[in-house]
N, C-alpha and C positions, 0 to 999 in steps of 0.2 A: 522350445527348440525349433528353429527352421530347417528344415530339409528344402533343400535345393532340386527344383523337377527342371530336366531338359524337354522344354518344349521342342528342341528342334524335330520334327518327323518326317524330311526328307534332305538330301545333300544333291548337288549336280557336278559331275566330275569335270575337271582343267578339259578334258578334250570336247564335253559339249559348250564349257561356256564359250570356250576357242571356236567351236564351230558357231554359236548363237552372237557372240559380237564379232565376228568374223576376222580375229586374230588369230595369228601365229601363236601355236601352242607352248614352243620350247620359250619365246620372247615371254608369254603369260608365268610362265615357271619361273624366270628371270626376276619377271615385277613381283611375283607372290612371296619372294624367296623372305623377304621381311615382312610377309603377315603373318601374325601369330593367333590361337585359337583363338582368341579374345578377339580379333580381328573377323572371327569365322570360318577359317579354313583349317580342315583338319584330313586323316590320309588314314584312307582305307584298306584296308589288308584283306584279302582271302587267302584262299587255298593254293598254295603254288604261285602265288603273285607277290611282288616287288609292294606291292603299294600304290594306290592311286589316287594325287591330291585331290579335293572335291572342297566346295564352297557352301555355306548354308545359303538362304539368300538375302541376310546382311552379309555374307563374304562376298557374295557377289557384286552388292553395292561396294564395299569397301574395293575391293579391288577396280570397279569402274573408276573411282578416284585415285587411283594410284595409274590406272592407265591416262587420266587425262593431266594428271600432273607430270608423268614420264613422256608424254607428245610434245608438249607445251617446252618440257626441258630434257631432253636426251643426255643431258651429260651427267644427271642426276645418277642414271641405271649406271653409268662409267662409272664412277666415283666410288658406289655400293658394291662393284666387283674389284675395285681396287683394294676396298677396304678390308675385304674377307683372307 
């Protein structure tokens, strides 16, 4: 039997990668809104908190590809809010 170990051992939250590639946080929410954990982004809960999405750091890659495919083409992120 294989048992599955999560290597991951740290996350970085939407607002420091927004501050470290120096984007707009609500626009990062935007583009993340179609990553899924398998992608690497998963949300954080404490004590009294909403939740705070954060990225491993393949979510972080994956989502630098999502931002340079959403520059490239703007009307992609349109399209994905139409859709929902």
């Amino acid at each position: 039997m294989t048992t599955h170990v999560n290597k991951v051992h740290h996350v970085t939250t939407i607002a420091r990668v927004a501050e470290q590639l120096g984007e707009d946080e609500d626009w990062l929410h935007d583009v993340a809104s179609e990553m899924e954990i398998e992608d690497g982004v998963i949300w954080v809960y404490g004590v009294g908190e909403d939740g705070v999405l954060a990225f491993t750091d393949f979510g972080i890659e994956s989502l630098i590809e999502l931002i340079k495919m959403y520059k490239e083409d703007p009307t992609l992120l349109k399209r994905y809010d139409q859709q929902q």
